[in-house]
C-alpha positions as CSV (number, residue, x, y, z in Angstrom):
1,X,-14.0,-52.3,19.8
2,X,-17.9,-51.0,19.8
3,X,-17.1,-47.7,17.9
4,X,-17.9,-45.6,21.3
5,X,-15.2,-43.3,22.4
6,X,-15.2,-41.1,25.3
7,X,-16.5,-37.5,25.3
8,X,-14.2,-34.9,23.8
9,X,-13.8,-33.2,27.0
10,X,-11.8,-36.2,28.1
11,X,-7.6,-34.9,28.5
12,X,-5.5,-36.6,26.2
13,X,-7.7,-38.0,24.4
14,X,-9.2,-35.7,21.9
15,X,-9.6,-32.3,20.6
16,X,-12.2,-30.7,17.9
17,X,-11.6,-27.7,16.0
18,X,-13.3,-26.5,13.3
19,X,-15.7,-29.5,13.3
20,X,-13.4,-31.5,13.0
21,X,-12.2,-34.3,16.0
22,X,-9.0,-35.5,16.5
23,X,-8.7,-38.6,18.8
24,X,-6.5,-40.7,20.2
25,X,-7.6,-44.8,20.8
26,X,-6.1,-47.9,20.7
27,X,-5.1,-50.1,18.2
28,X,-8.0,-51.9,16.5
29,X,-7.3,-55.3,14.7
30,X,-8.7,-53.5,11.4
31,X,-5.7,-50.8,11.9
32,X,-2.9,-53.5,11.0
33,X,-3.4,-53.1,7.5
34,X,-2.1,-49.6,8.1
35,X,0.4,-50.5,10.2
36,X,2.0,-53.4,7.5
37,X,2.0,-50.4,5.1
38,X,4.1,-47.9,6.8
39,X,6.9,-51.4,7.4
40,X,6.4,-52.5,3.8
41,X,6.0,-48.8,1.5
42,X,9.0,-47.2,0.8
43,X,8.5,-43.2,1.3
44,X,5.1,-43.8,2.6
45,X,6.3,-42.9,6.5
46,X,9.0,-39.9,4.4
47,X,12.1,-39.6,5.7
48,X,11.9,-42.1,8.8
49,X,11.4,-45.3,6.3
50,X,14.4,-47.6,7.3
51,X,14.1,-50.3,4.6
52,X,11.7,-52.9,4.6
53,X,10.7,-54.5,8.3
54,X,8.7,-57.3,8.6
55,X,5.2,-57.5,7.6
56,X,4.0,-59.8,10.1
57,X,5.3,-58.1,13.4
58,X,2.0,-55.9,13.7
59,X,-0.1,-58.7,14.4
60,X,2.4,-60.4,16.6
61,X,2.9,-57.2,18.9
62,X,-1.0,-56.5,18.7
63,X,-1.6,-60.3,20.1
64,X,0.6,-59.7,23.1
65,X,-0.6,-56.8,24.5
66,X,-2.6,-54.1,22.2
67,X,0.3,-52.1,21.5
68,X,-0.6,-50.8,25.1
69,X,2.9,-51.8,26.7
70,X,4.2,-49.9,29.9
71,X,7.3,-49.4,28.3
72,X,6.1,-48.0,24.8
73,X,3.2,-48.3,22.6
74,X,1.2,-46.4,20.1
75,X,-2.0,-44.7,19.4
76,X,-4.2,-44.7,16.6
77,X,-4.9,-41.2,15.0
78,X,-8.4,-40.9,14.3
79,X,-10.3,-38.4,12.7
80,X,-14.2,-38.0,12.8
81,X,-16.0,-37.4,11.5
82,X,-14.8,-39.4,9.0
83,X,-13.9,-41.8,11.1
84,X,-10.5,-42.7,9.4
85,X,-7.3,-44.0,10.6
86,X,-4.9,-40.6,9.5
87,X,-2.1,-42.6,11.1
88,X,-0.2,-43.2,14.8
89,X,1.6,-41.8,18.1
90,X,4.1,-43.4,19.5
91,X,5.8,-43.6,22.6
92,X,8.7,-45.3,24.2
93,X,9.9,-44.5,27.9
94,X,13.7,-44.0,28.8
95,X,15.6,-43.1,32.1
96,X,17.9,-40.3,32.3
97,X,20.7,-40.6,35.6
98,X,19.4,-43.6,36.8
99,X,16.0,-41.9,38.2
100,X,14.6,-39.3,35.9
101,X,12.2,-41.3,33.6
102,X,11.0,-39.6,30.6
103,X,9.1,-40.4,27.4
104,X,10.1,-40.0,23.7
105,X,7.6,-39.8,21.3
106,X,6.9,-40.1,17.1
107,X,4.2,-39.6,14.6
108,X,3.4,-40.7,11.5
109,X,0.8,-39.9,9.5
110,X,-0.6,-41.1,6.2
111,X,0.1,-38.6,3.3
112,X,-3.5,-37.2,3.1
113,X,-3.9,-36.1,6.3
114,X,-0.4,-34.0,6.3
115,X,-0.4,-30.3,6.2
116,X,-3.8,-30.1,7.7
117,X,-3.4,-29.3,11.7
118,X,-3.7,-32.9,12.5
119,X,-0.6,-33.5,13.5
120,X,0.8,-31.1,16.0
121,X,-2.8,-31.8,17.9
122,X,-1.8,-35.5,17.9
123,X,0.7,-35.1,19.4
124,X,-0.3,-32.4,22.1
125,X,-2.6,-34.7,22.9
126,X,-0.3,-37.7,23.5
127,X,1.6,-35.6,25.7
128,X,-1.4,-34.7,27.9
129,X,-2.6,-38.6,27.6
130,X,1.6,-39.0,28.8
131,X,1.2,-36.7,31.9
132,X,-1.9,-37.9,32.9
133,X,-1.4,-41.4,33.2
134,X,2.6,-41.1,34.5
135,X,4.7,-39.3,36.7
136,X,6.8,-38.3,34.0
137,X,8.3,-34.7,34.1
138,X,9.6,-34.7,30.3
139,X,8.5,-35.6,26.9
140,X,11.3,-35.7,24.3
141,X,10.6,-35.9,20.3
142,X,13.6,-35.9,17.6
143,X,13.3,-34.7,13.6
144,X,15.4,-34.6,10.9
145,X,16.7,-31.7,9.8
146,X,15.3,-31.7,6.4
147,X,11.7,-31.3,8.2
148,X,10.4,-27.9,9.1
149,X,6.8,-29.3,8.7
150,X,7.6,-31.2,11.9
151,X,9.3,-29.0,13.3
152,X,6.4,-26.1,13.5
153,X,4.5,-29.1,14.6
154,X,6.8,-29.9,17.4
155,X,6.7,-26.4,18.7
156,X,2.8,-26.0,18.5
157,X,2.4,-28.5,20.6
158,X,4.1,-27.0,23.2
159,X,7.8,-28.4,22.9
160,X,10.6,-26.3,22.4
161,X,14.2,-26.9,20.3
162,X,16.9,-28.2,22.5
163,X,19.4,-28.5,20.2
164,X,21.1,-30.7,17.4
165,X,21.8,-34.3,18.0
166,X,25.2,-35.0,15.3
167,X,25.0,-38.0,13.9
168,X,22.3,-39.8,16.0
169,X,20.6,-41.4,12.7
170,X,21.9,-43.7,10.1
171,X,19.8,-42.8,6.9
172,X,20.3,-43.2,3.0
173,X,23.5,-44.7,3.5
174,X,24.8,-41.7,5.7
175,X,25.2,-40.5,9.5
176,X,22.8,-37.8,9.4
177,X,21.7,-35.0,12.3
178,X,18.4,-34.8,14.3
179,X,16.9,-32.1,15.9
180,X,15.5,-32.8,19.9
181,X,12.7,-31.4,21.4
182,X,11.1,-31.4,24.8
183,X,7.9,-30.6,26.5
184,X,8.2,-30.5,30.4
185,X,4.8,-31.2,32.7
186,X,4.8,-27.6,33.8
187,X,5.8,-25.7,30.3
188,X,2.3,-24.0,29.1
189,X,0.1,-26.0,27.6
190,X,-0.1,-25.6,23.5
191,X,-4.4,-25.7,23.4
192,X,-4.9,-21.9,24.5
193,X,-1.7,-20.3,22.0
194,X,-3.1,-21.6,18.7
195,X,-5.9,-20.5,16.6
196,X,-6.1,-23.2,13.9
């Protein structure tokens, strides 16, 4: 990549506030290093860390395709102007009845750029980057419990609590609930509701 990124003004893609940008882009071969990190640091990703993966899949998946799969793929976070990798989007597609398609989407972020705005922006913007480039109708995103952070981030990007999932997630050697969350093309869009 050349380091030139599209305009701000470009939906789904990124968002400044405060002088501060938020932008979505693709992976970059310099952004595996991240990437190994979150599969090989316990705690770093908090409470979605599932034991140690395997360090070398990153640059496997990256070879095949970018990380830019029609079925799922993920995003890098970036924030200017630093210009730093603050972490990842993810998304993953799924059908419900047969003929409803839908996507399901995560974050992580790395711990120093938590608690600072970036995150429920990340992922508003994934969801208009979603609705732009598919015909989906819904956007779905689980938490745990134990994370009101993500939840308030959830909900100011636009989504809205469906309910508990029980026992969905096997975590710290227990069968633990989730919390799922949906955003539908036509709900109101999150960018004229919040201030900061």
């Amino acid at each position: 990549m050349d380091g030139t990124y599209p305009p701000v003004s470009v939906a789904g893609t990124a968002h400044e506030f405060d002088g501060v940008v938020v932008r979505l882009r693709p992976v970059a071969e310099p952004d595996l290093a991240m990437l190994r990190r979150f599969l090989t640091e316990p705690g770093l990703i908090g409470l979605d860390w599932a034991g140690f993966r395997d360090a070398g899949a990153p640059a496997r998946r990256y070879a095949e395709d970018g990380y830019l799969g029609t079925q799922d793929g993920r995003l890098i976070v970036q924030v200017e102007p630093e210009g730093a990798a603050a972490g990842l989007v993810s998304y993953q597609s799924g059908i419900y009845g047969g003929s409803a398609p839908y996507w399901e989407i995560g974050i992580v972020l790395l711990p120093e750029w938590r608690g600072r705005g970036i995150g429920w922006r990340a992922q508003a913007l994934l969801c208009d980057y979603l609705f732009a480039h598919s015909p989906a109708q819904r956007i779905q995103a689980g938490t745990h419990a134990e994370n009101p952070a993500e939840q308030r981030s959830l909900e100011k990007a636009g989504f809205q609590l469906e309910g508990v999932v029980r026992a969905c997630e096997f975590r710290a050697g227990a069968w633990r609930d989730g919390y799922l969350y949906s955003r539908l093309r036509d709900d109101p869009s999150p960018w004229g509701r919040n201030p900061g």
